[in-house]
Structures are given as structure tokens and as C-alpha cells.
HTML snippet that shows the backbone in 3Dmol.js (N, CA, C, O; Angstrom):
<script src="https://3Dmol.org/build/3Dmol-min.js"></script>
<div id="view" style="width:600px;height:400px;position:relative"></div>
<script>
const pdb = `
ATOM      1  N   UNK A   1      -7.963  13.883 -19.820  1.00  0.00           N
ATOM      2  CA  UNK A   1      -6.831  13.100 -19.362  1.00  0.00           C
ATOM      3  C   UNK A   1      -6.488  12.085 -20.452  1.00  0.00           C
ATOM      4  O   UNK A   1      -7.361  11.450 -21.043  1.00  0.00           O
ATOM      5  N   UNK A   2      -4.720  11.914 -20.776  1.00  0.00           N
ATOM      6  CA  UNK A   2      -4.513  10.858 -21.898  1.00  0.00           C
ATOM      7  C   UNK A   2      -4.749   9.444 -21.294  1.00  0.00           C
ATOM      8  O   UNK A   2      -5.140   9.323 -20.133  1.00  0.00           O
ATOM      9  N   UNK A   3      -4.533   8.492 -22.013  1.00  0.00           N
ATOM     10  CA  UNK A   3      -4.533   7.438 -21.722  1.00  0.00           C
ATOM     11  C   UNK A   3      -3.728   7.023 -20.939  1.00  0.00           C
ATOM     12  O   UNK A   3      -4.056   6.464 -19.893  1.00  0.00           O
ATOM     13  N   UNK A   4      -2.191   7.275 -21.407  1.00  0.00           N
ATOM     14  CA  UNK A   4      -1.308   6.809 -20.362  1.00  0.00           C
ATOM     15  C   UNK A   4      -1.123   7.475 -19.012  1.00  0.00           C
ATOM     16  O   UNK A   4      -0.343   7.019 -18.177  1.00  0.00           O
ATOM     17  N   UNK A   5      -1.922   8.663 -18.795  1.00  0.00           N
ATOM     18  CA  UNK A   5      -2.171   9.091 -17.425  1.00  0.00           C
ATOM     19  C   UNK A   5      -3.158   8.041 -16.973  1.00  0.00           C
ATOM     20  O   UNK A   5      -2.867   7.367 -15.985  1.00  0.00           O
ATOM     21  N   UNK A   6      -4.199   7.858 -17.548  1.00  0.00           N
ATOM     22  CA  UNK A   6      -4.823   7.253 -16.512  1.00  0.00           C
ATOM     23  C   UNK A   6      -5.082   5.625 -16.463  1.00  0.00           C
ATOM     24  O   UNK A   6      -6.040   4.992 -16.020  1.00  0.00           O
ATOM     25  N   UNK A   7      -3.392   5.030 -17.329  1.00  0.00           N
ATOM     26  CA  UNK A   7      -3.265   3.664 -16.816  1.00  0.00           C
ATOM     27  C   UNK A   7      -1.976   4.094 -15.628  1.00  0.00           C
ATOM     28  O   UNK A   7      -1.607   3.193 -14.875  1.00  0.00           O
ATOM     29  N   UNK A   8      -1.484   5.149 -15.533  1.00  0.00           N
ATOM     30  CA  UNK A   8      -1.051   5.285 -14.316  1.00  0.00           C
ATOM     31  C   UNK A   8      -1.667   5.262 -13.119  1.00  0.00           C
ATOM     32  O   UNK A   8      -1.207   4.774 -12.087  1.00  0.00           O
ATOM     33  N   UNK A   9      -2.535   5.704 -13.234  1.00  0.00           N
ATOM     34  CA  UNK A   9      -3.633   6.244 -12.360  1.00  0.00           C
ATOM     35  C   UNK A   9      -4.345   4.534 -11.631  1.00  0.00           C
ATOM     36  O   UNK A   9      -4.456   4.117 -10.478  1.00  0.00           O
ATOM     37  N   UNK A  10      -4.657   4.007 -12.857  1.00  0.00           N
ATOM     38  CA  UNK A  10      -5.076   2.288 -12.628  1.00  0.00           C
ATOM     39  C   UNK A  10      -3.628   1.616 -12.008  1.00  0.00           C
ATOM     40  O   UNK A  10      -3.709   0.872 -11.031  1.00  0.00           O
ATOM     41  N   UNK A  11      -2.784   1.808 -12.401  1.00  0.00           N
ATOM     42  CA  UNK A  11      -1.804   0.938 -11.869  1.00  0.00           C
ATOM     43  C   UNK A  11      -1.510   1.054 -10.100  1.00  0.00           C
ATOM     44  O   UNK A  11      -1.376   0.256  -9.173  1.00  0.00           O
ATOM     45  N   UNK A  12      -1.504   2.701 -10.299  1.00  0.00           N
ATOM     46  CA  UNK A  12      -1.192   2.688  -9.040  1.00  0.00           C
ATOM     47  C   UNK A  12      -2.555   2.513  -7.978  1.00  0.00           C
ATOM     48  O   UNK A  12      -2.148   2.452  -6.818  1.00  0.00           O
ATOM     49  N   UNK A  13      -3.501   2.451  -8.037  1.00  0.00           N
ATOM     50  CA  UNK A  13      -4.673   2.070  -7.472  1.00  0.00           C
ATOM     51  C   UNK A  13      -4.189   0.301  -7.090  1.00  0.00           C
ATOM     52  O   UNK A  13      -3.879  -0.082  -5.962  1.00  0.00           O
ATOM     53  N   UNK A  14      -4.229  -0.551  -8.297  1.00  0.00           N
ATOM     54  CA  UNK A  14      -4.314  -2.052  -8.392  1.00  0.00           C
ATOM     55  C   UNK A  14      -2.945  -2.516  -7.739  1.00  0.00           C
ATOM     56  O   UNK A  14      -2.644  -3.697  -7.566  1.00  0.00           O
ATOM     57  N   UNK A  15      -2.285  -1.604  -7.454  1.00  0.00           N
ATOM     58  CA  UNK A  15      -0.959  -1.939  -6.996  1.00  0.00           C
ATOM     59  C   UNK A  15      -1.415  -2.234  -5.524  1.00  0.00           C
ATOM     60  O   UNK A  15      -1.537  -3.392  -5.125  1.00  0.00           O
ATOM     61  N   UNK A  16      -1.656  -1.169  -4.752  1.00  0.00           N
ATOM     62  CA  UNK A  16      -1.975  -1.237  -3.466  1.00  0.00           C
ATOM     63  C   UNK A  16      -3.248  -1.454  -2.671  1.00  0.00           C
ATOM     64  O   UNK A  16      -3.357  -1.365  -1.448  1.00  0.00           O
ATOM     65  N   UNK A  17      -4.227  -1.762  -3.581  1.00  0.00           N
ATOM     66  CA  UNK A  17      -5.644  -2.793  -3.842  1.00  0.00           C
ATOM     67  C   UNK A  17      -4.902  -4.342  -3.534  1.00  0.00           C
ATOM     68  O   UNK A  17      -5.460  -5.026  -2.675  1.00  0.00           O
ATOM     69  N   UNK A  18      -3.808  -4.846  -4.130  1.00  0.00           N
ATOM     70  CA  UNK A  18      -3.025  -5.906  -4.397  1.00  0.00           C
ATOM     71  C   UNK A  18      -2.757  -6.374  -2.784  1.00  0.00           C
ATOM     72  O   UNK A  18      -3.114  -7.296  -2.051  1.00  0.00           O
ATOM     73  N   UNK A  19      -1.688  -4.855  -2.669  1.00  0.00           N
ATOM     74  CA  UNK A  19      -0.940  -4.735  -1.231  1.00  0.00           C
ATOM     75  C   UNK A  19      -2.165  -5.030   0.323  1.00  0.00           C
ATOM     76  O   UNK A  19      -2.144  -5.712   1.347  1.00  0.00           O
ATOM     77  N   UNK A  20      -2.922  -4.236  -0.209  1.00  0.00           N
ATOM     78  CA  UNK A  20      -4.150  -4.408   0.996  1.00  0.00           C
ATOM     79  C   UNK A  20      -4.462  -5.932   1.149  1.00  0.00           C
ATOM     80  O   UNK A  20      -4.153  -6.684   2.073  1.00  0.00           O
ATOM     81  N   UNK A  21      -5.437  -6.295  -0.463  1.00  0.00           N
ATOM     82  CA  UNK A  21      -4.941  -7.832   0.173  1.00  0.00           C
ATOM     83  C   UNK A  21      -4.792  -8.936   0.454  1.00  0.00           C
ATOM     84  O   UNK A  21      -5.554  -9.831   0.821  1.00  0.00           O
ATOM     85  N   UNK A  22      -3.442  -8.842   0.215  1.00  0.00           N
ATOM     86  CA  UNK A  22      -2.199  -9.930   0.211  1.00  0.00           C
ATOM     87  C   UNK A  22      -2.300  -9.660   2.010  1.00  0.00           C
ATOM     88  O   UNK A  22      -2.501 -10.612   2.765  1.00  0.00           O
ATOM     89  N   UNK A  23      -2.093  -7.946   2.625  1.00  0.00           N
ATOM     90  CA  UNK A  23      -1.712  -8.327   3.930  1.00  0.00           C
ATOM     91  C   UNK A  23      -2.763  -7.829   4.924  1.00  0.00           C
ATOM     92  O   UNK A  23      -2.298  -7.442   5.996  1.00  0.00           O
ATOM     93  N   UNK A  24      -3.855  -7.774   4.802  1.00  0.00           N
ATOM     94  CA  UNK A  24      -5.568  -7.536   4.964  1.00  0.00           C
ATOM     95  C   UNK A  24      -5.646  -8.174   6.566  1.00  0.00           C
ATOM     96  O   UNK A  24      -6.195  -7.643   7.531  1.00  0.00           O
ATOM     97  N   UNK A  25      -4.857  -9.589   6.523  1.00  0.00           N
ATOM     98  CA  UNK A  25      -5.097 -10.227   7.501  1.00  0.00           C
ATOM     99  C   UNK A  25      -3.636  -9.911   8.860  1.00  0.00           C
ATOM    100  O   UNK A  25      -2.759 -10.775   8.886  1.00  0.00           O
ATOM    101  N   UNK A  26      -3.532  -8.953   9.657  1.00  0.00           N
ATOM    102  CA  UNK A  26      -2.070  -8.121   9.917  1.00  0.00           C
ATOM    103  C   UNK A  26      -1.898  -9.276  11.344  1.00  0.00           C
ATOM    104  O   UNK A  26      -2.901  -9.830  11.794  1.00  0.00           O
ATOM    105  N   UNK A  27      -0.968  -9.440  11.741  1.00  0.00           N
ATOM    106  CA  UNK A  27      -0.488 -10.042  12.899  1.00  0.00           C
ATOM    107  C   UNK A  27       0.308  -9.215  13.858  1.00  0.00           C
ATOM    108  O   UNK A  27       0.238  -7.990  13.762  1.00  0.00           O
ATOM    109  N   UNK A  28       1.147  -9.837  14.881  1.00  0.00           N
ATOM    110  CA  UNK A  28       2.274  -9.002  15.627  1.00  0.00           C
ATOM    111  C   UNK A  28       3.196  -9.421  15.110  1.00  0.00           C
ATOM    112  O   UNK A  28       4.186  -8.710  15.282  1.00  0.00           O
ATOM    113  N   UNK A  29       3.371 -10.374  14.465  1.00  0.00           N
ATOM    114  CA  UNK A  29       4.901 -11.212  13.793  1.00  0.00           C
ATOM    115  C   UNK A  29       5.626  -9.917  13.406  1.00  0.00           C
ATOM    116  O   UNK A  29       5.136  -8.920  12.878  1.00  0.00           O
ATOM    117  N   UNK A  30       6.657 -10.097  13.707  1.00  0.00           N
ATOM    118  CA  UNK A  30       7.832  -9.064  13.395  1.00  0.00           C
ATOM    119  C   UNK A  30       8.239  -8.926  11.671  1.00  0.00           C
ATOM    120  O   UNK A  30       8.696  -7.979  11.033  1.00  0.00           O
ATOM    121  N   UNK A  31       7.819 -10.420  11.236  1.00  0.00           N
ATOM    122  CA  UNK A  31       8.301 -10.387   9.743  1.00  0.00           C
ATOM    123  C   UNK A  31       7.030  -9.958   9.350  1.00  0.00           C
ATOM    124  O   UNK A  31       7.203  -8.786   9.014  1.00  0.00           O
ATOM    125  N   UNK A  32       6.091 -10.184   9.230  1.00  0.00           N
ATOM    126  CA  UNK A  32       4.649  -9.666   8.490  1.00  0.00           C
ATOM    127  C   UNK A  32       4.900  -8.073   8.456  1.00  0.00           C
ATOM    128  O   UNK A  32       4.700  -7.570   7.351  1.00  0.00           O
ATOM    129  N   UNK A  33       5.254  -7.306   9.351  1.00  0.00           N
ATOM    130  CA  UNK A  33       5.246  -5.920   9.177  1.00  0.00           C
ATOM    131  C   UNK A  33       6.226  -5.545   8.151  1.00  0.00           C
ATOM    132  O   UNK A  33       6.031  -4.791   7.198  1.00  0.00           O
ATOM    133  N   UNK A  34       7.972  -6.552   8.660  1.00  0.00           N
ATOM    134  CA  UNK A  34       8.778  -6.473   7.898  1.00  0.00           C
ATOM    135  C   UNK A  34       8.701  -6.739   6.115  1.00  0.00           C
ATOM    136  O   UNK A  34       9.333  -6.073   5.296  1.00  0.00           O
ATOM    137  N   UNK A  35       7.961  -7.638   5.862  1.00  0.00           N
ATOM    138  CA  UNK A  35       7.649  -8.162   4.552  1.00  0.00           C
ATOM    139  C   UNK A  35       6.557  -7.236   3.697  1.00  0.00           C
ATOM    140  O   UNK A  35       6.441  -7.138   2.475  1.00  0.00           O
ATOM    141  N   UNK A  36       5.763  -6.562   4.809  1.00  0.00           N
ATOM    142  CA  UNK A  36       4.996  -5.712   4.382  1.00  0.00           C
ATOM    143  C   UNK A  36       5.402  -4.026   4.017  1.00  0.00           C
ATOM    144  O   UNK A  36       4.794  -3.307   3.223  1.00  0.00           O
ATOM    145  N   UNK A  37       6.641  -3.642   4.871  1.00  0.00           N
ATOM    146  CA  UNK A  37       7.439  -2.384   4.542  1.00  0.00           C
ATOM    147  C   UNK A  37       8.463  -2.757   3.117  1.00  0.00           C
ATOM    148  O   UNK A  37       8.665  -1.869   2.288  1.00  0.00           O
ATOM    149  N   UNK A  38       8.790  -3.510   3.024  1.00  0.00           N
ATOM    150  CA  UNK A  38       9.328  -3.971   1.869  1.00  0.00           C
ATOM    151  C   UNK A  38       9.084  -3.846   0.876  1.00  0.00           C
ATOM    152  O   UNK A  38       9.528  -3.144  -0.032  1.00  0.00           O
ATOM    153  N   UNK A  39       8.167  -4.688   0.984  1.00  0.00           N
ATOM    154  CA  UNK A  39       7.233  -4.647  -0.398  1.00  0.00           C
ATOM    155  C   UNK A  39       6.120  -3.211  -0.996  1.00  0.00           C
ATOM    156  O   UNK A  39       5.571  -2.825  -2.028  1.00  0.00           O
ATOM    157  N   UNK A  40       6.261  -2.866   0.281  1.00  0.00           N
ATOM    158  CA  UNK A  40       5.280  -1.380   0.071  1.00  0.00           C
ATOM    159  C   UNK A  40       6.050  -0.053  -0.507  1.00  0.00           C
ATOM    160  O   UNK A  40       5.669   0.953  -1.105  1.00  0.00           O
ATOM    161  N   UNK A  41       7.863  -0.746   0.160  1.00  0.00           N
ATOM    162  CA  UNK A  41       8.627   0.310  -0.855  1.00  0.00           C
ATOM    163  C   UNK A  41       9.545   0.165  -2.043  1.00  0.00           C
ATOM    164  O   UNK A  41      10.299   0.917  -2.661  1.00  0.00           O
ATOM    165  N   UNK A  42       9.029  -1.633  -2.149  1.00  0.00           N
ATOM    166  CA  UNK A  42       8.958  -1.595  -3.936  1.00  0.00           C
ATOM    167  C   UNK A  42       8.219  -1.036  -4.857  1.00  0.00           C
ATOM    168  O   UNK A  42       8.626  -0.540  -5.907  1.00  0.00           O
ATOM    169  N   UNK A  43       6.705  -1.131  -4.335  1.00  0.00           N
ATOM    170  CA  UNK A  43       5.458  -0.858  -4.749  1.00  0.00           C
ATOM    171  C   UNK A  43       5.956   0.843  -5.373  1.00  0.00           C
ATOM    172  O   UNK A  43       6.136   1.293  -6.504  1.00  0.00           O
ATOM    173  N   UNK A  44       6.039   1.373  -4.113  1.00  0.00           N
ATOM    174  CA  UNK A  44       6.378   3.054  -4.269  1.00  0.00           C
ATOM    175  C   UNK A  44       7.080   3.303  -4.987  1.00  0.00           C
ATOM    176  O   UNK A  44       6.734   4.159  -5.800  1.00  0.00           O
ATOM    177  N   UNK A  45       8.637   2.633  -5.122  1.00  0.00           N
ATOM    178  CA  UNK A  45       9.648   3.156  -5.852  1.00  0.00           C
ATOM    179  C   UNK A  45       9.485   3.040  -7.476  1.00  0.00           C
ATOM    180  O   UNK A  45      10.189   3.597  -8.318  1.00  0.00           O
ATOM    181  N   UNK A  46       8.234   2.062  -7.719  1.00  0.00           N
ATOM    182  CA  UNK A  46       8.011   1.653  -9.490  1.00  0.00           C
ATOM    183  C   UNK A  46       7.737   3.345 -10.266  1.00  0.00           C
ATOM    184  O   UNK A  46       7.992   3.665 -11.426  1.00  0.00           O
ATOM    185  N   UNK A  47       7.118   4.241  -9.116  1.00  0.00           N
ATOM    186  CA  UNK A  47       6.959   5.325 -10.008  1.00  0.00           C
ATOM    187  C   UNK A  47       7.204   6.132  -9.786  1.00  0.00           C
ATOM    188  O   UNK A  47       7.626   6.066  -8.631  1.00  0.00           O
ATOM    189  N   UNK A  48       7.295   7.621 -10.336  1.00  0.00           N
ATOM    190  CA  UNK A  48       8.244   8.587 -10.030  1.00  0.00           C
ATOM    191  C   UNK A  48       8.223   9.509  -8.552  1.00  0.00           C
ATOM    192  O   UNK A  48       7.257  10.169  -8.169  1.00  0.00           O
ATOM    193  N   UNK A  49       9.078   9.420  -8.089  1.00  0.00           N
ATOM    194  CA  UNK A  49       9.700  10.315  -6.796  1.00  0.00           C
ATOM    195  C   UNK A  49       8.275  11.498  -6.306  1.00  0.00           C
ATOM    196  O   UNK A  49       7.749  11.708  -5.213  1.00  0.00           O
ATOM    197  N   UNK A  50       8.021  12.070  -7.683  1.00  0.00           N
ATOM    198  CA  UNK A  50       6.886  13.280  -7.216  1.00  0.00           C
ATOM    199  C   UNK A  50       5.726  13.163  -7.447  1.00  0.00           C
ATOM    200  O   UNK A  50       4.988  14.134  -7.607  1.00  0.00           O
ATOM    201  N   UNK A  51       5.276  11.736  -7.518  1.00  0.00           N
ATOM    202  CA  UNK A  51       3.949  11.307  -7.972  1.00  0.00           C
ATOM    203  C   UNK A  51       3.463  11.422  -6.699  1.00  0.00           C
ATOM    204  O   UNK A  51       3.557  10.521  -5.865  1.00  0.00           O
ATOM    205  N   UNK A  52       2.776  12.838  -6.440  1.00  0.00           N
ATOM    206  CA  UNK A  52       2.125  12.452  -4.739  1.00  0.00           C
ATOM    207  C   UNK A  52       0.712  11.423  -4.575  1.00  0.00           C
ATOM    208  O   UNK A  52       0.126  11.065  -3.554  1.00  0.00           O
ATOM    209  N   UNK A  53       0.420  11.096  -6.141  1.00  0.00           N
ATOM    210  CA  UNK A  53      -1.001  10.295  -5.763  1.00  0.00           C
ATOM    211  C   UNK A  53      -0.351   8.937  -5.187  1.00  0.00           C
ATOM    212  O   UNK A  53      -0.825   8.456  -4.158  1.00  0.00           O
ATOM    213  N   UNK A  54       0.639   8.368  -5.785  1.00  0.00           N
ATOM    214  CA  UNK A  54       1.316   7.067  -5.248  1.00  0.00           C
ATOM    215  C   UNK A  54       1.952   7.144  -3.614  1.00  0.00           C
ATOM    216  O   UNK A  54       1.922   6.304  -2.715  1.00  0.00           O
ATOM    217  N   UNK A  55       2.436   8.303  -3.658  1.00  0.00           N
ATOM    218  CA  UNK A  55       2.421   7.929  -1.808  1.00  0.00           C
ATOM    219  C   UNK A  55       1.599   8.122  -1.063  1.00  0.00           C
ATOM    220  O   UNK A  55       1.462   7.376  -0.093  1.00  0.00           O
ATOM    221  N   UNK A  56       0.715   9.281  -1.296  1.00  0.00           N
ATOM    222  CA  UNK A  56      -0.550   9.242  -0.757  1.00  0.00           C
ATOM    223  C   UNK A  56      -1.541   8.154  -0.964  1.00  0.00           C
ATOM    224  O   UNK A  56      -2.371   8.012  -0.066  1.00  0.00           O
ATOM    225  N   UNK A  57      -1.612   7.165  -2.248  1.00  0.00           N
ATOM    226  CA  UNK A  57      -2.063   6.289  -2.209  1.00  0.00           C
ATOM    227  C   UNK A  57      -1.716   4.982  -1.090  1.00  0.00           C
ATOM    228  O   UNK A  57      -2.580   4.389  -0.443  1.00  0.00           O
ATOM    229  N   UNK A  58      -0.465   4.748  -1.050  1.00  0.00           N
ATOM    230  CA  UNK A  58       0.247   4.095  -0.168  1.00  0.00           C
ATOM    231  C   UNK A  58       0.164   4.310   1.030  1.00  0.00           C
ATOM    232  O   UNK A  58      -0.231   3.458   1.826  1.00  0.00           O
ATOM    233  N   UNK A  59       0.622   5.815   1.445  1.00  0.00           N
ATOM    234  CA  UNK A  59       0.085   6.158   3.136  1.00  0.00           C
ATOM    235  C   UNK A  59      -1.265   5.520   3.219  1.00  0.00           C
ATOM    236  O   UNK A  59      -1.574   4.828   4.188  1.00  0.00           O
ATOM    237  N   UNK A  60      -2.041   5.735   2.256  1.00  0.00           N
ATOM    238  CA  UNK A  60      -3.312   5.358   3.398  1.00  0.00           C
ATOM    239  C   UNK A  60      -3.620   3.905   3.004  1.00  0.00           C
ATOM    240  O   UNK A  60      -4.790   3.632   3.273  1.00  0.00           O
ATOM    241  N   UNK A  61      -3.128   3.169   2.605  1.00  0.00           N
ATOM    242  CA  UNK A  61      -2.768   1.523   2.355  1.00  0.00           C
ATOM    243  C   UNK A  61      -2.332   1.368   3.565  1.00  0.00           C
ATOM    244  O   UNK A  61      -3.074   0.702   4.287  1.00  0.00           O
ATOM    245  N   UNK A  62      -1.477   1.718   3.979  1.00  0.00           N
ATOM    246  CA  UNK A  62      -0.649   1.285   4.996  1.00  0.00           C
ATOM    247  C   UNK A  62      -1.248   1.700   6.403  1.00  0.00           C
ATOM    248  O   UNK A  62      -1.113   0.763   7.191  1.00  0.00           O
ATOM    249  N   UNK A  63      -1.770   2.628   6.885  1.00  0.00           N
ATOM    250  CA  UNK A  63      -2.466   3.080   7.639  1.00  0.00           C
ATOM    251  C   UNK A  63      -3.929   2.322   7.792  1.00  0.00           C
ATOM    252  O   UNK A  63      -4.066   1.970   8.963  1.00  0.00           O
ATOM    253  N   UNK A  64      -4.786   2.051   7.173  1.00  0.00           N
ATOM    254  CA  UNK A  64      -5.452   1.446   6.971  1.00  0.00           C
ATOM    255  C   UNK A  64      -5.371  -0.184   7.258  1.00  0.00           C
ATOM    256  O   UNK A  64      -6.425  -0.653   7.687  1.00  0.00           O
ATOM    257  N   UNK A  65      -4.343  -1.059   7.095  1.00  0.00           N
ATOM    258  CA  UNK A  65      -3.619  -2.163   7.367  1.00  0.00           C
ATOM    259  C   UNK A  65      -3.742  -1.962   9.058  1.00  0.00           C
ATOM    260  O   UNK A  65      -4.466  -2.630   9.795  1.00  0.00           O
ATOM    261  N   UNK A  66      -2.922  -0.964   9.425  1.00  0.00           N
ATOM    262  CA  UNK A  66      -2.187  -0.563  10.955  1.00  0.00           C
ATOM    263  C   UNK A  66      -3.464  -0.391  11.439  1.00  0.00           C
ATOM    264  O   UNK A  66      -3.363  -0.874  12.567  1.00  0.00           O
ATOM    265  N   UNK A  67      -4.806   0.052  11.293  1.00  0.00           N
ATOM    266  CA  UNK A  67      -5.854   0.070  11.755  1.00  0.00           C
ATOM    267  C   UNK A  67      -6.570  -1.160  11.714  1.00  0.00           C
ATOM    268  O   UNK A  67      -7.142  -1.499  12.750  1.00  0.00           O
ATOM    269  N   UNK A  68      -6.677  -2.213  10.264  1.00  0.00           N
ATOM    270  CA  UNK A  68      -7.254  -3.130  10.414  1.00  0.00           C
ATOM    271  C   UNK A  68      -6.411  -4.400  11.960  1.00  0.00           C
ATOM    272  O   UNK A  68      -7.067  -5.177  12.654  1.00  0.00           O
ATOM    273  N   UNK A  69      -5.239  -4.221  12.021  1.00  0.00           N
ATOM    274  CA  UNK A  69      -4.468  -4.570  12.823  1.00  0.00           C
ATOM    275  C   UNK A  69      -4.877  -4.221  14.585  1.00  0.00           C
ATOM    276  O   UNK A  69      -5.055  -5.016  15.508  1.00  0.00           O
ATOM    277  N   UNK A  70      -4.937  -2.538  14.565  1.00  0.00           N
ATOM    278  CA  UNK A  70      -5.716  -2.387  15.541  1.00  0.00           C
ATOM    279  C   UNK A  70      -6.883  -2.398  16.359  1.00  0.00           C
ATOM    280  O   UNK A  70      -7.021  -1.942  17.494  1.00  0.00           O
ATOM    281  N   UNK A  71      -7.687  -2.970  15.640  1.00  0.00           N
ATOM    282  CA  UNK A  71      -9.109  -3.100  15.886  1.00  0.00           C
ATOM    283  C   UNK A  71      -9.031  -4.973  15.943  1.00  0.00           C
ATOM    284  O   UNK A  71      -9.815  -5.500  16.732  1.00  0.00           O
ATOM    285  N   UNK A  72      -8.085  -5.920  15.101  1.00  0.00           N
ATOM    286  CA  UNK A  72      -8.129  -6.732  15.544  1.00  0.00           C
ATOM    287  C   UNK A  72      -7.382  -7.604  16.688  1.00  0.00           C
ATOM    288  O   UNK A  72      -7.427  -8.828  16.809  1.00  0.00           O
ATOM    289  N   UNK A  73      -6.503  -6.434  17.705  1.00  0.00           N
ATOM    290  CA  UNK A  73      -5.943  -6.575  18.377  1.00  0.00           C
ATOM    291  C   UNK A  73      -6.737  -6.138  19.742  1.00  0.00           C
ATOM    292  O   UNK A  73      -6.597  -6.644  20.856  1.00  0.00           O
ATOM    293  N   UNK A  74      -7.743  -4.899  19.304  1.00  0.00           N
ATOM    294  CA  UNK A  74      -8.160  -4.641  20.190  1.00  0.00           C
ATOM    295  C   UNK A  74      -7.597  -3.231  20.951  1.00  0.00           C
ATOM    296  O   UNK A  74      -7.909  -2.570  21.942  1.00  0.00           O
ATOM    297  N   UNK A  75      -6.914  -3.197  20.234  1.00  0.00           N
ATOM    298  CA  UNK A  75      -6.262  -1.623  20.891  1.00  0.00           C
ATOM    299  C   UNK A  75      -6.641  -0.381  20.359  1.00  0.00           C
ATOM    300  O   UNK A  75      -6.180   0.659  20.829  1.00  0.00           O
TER     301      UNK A  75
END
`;
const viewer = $3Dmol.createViewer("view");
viewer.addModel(pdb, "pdb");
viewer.setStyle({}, {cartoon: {color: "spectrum"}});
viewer.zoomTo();
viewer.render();
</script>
């Protein structure tokens, strides 16, 4: 693997390492989810359309969040 594959590879890891967390701590607030879809599809859009490691990286960022959320909600 070249180099610049695998500062892609780092970026997109530290990106949503970042994303986790900044929002680690999840609420019901309507804007926390909102601020958090936002930003999760800035995050996404920095790299290309068919990079499936970046959305798959992201799905499970985000899923993971929605779980830490659920377990501290209790549901």
C-alpha cells in the first residue's frame, strides 16, 4: 500500500475517532442529533462518493453513538 493510501486510510479513521468523541456523551436534545447529522455529512462528503471504507466507517460511528445513547437511556 502507497503512502497516500494509507494517510487516507488514517484520516478517515481520525475523522470519526474525532466524531465519536466530540458526541460520545448523546442526549434527546433535538439539536445534538441535529448537529451531529451535520457534521457527520461533512465528515463523509471530504472524500470520494465510492470510498466504501468512509461510509462504512461512519455507519458504524454513528450507530455506535445511537447505541451509546441507548443503553444510556435505558432502552
Amino acid at each position: 500500500m502507497d503512502e497516500e493510501t494509507l494517510k487516507l486510510y488514517f484520516n478517515i479513521y481520525t475523522d470519526c475517532w474525532k466524531l465519536f468523541k466530540k458526541y460520545s456523551n448523546p442526549t434527546a436534545d433535538e439539536q445534538f442529533w441535529k448537529k451531529l447529522t451535520d457534521e457527520s455529512m461533512e465528515i463523509r462528503n471530504k472524500y470520494p462518493e465510492d470510498n466504501e471504507l468512509a461510509t462504512q466507517v461512519m455507519i458504524a460511528t454513528l450507530e455506535e453513538i445511537n447505541n451509546v445513547y441507548k443503553q444510556k437511556a435505558g432502552v
